[in-house]
Every structure is written in structure tokens, then in C-alpha cells.
N, C-alpha and C positions, 0 to 999 in steps of 0.2 A: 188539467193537472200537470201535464208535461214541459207548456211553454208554447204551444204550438199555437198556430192563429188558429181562431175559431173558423166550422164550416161554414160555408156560403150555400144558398138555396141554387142549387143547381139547375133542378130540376123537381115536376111534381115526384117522381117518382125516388129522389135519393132518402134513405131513412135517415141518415143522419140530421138534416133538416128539423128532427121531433127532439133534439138532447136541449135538457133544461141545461144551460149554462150558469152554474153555481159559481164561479171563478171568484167575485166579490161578495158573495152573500156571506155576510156575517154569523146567519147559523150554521153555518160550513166553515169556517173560520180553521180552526183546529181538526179540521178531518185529517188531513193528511202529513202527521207529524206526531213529536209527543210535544207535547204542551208543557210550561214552564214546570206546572204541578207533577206530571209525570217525571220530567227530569229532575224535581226534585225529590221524589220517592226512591229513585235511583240513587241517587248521593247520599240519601241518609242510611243506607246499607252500606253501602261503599267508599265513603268520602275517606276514613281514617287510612284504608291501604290504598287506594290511591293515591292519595297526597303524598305518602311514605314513598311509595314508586316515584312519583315523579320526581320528590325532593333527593331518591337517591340516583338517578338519572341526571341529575344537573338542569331539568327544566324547571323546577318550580326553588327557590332557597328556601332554607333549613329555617324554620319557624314561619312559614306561610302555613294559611288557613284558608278555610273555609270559601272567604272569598274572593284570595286568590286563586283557588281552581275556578268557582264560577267565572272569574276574569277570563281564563286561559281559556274555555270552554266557550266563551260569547265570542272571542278575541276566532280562534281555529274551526270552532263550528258556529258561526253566527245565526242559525236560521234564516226564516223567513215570516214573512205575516201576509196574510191574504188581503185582511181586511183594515190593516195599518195599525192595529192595538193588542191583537192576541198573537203572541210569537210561538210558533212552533218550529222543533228540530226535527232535523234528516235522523229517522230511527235506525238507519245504516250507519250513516256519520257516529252518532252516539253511542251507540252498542260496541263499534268498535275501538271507539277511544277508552271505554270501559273495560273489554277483553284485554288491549292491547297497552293501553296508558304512556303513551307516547300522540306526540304532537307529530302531525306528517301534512302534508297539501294532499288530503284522502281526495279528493274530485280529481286530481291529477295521475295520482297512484292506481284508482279503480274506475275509473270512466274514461278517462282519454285514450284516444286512439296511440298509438304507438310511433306513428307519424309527429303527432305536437310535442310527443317527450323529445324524439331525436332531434327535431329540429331547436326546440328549446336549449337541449343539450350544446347545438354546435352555433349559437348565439352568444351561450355565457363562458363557451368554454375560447 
């Protein structure tokens, strides 16, 4: 689930050696995400004032709809799919585009070290 290579049989004795390895298994597909369905349970509460937010921020223009946010939303959170047919979203990524309704590089902002922003910083600056 992390990215990480799988473990190697070391030894008889390492337990790790016994994890079923689900990584492709298609009825795991959607375990670790919300799923298109669920993302779209979320927007049909919310779609009207967010759109309203983002249209009065200048990200999205005035007379966009519906799927122009789903655009913005595949476009700045694209998922992922395990098994190449069922997509699922970062419920971190999501929830906070929801809360917050602005477009950001969130991978950049909450997970990198502080090291890659400065150096990034003094590349572009």
C-alpha cells in the first residue's frame, strides 16, 4: 500500500515472509481510496457552493458546471487505480479540496520534506 518493494524470504524465521500480497488483486481494487461513486456522493452535497467558491476565486469561470469541477478535480487530484480500471482518490487529497476549495500542489505542501520546497524555491527563483 505504501510503494515500497515487497519483502524477500530472508529467513525461515522472519514473519513477514506469511503477508498475502493484494497490491493487483482486483477485489482490493478500491480499498484504499474513495471511489468514483463515493466522490460522487460528495459533490452532489456540495457541488453548488463549491463551484460558487471556486468561480469567485478566479479558478474556475463564471458559468462553469458541473463538469468543469470534475475536470479540475481529475486534472489536481488525479488518483490512482491498482488494478488499471477502478480509480480511486487520496481521501486526504479530497476532503481537503472540499474543506478548503482552492487548487494547491497538496503532495508538495503536506508531505515533502522542507528540504525539496527550498531547494525547488532556489531553482525557480
Amino acid at each position: 500500500m505504501t510503494g515500497v518493494s515487497r519483502f524477500t524470504q530472508t529467513s525461515i524465521f522472519s514473519e513477514p515472509n506469511n503477508l498475502n500480497d493484494i497490491t493487483f488483486d482486483s477485489a482490493y481494487a478500491a480499498i484504499c481510496g474513495l471511489a468514483a461513486a463515493d466522490l460522487e456522493a460528495l459533490l452532489s452535497d456540495r457541488e453548488g457552493a463549491i463551484l460558487a467558491d471556486l468561480i469567485e476565486k478566479g479558478i474556475l469561470f463564471p458559468g462553469s458546471g458541473g463538469h468543469d469541477l470534475r475536470n479540475l478535480i481529475g486534472v489536481w487530484r488525479d488518483g490512482y487505480s491498482w488494478d488499471g480500471e477502478t480509480r480511486v482518490y487520496n481521501p486526504w487529497a479530497i476532503l481537503n479540496f472540499f474543506v478548503e476549495a482552492k487548487v494547491f500542489s497538496h503532495w508538495i505542501e503536506s508531505g515533502s520534506p522542507s528540504f525539496w520546497r527550498d531547494l525547488g524555491d532556489r531553482w525557480l527563483s
